[in-house]
C-alpha positions in Angstrom: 11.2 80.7 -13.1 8.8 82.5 -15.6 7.0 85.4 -14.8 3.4 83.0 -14.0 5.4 81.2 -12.0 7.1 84.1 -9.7 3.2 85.3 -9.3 1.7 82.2 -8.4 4.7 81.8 -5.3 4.4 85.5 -4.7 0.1 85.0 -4.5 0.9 81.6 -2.5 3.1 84.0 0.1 0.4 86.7 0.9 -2.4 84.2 1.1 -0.4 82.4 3.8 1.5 85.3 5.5 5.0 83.4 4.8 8.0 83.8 2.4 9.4 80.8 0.3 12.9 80.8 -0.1 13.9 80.9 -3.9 15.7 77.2 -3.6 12.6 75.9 -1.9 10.0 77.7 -4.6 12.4 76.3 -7.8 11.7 72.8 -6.4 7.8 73.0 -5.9 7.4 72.4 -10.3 4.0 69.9 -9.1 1.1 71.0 -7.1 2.2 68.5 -4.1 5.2 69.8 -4.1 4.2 73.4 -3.6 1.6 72.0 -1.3 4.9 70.5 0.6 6.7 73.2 0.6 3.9 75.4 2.7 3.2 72.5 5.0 6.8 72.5 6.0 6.9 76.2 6.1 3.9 76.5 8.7 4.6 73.4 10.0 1.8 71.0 9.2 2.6 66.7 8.8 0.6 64.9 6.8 -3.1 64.9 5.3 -6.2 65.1 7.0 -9.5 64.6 4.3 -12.1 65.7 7.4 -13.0 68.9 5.7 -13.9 67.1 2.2 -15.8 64.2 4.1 -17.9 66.8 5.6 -18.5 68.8 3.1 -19.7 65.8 1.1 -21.9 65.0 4.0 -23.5 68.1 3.9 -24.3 68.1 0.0 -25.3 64.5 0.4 -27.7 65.3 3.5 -29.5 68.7 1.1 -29.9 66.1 -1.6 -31.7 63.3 0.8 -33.4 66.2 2.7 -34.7 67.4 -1.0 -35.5 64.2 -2.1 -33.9 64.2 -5.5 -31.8 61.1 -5.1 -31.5 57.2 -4.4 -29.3 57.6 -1.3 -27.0 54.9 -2.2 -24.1 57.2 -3.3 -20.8 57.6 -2.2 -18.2 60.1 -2.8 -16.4 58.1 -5.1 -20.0 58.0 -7.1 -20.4 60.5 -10.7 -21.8 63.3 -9.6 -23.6 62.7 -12.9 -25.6 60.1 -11.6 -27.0 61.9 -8.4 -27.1 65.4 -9.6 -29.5 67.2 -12.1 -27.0 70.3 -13.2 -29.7 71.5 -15.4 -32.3 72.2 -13.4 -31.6 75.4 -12.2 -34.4 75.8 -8.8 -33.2 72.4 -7.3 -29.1 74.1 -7.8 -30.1 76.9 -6.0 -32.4 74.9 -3.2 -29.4 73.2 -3.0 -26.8 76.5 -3.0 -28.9 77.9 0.1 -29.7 74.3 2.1 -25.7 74.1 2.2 -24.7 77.9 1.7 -21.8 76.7 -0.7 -21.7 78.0 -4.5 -22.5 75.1 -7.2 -19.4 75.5 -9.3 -20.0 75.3 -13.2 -23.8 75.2 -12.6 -25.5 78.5 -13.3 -28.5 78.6 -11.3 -29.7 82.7 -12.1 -33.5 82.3 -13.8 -34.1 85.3 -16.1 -33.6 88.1 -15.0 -35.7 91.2 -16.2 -34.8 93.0 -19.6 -32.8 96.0 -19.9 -28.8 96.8 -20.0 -28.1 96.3 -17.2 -29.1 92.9 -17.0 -27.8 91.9 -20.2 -24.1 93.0 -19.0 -24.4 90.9 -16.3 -25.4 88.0 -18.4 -22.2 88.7 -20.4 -20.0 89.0 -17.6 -21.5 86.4 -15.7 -18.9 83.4 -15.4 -19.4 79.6 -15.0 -16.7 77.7 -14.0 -15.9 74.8 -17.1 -16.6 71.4 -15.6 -17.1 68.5 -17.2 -19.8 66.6 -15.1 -20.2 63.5 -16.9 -16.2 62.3 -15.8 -16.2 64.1 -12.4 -16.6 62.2 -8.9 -18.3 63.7 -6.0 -14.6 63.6 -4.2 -12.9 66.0 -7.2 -16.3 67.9 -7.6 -15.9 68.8 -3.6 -12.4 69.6 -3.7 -13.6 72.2 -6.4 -16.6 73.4 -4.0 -13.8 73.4 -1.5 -11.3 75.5 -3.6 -14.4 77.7 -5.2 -16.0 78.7 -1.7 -12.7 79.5 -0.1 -13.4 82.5 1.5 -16.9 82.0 2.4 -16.4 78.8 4.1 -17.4 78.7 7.9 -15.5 78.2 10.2 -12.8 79.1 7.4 -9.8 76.7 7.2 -7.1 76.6 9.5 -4.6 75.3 7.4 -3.7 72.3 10.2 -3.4 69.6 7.1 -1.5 69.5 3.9 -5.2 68.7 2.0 -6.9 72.2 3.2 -3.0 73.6 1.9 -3.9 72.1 -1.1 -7.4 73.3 -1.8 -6.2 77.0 -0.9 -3.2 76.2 -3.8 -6.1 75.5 -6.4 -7.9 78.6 -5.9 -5.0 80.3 -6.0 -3.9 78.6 -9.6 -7.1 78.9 -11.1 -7.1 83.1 -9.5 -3.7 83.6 -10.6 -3.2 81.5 -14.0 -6.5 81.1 -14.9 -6.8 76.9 -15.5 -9.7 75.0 -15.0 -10.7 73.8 -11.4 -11.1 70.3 -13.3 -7.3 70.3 -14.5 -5.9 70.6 -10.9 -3.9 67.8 -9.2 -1.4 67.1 -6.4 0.9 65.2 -9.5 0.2 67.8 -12.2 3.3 70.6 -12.8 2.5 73.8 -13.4 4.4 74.2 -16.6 3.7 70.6 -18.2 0.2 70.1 -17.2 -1.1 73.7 -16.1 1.1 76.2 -18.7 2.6 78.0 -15.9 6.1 79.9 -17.4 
C-alpha cells in the first residue's frame, strides 16, 4: 500500500471511529470493497437507497414548487434536461428551498469590487461535473457525498449505500478525484490514481 492509500484507510478510520485490520484494508483495492469492508466492521447487511430516493424527492419537489420543469422526470432522467445550471438565482432558489449545496454550479452573483473579493473569487472552488452525461441518481449521490456534514438528520451509517457516500467524500477530501469519477467497481489505483 502507497502512501494515498495508507491515508485514505487511516481518513476512512477516524471518520467511522473503527480500525481496519492491515489484511482487511489490502483487500478493499475497489470502492465496494472498501465500502464492504466498513459494513462488516460496524455491522451493517446490505443496501438501503432510501436516503438517495428522498433526497431526489426533495430536489424534484423545489423544482415543481418553482416551476421550472415538465414534471415528468425521473431519477434515472439527465439532469441536463430538467436543470438550468447557468442560471445562477433559480441554483440558489433552489440551494435554500432544499438547504443542500448545488455541486459544480456556482450560484455567487458579483460580488462588490475590492481585494478582498477578488481572493475569494480565486479561491472559490467548483466542483468539475460534467452535466450533459450525469443522471439525477449519480448527480444525488454527489449532493449526498458533497453535503455530508450538513445533512439533517445526518446519516446513521445503518446501510452499505450511506457507507458508500461517506467513502466518496472521503476520496475526493483525501485524494482529490472528481465526485463524477467515483464508483462502487472503480479501484483506487487503476481508475482513481490512488498509490
Amino acid at each position: 500500500m502507497g502512501l494515498d492509500s495508507v491515508e485514505l484507510i487511516m481518513e476512512v478510520e477516524k471518520h467511522f471511529s473503527i480500525s481496519i485490520p492491515d489484511p482487511e484494508a489490502e483487500k478493499a483495492y475497489t470502492v465496494g470493497r472498501l465500502v464492504d469492508c466498513v459494513a462488516k466492521i460496524i455491522d451493517v447487511k446490505g443496501y438501503d437507497f432510501s436516503l438517495r430516493e428522498n433526497t431526489f424527492g426533495l430536489i424534484k419537489k423545489a423544482l415543481l414548487d418553482l416551476d421550472t420543469s415538465d414534471s415528468d422526470f425521473s431519477i434515472n432522467s439527465p439532469v441536463v434536461r430538467i436543470l438550468n445550471v447557468k442560471d445562477k438565482s433559480l441554483m440558489a432558489l433552489i440551494e435554500g428551498k432544499t438547504k443542500l449545496k448545488l455541486p459544480g454550479i456556482d450560484t455567487k452573483t458579483a460580488e462588490a469590487k475590492g481585494v478582498l473579493p477578488k481572493l475569494k473569487r480565486w479561491f472559490h472552488f467548483i466542483e468539475n461535473i460534467d452535466f450533459e452525461n450525469i443522471t439525477w441518481k449519480k448527480y444525488t449521490d454527489i449532493i449526498l457525498a458533497a453535503n455530508l456534514e450538513k445533512l439533517s438528520p445526518a446519516i446513521l451509517y445503518n446501510s452499505k449505500y450511506q457507507i458508500y457516500i461517506a467513502i466518496m467524500r472521503i476520496t475526493v477530501d483525501k485524494i482529490g478525484v472528481d465526485y463524477q469519477e467515483i464508483g462502487i467497481q472503480k479501484s483506487f489505483t487503476d481508475d482513481l490514481g490512488v498509490d
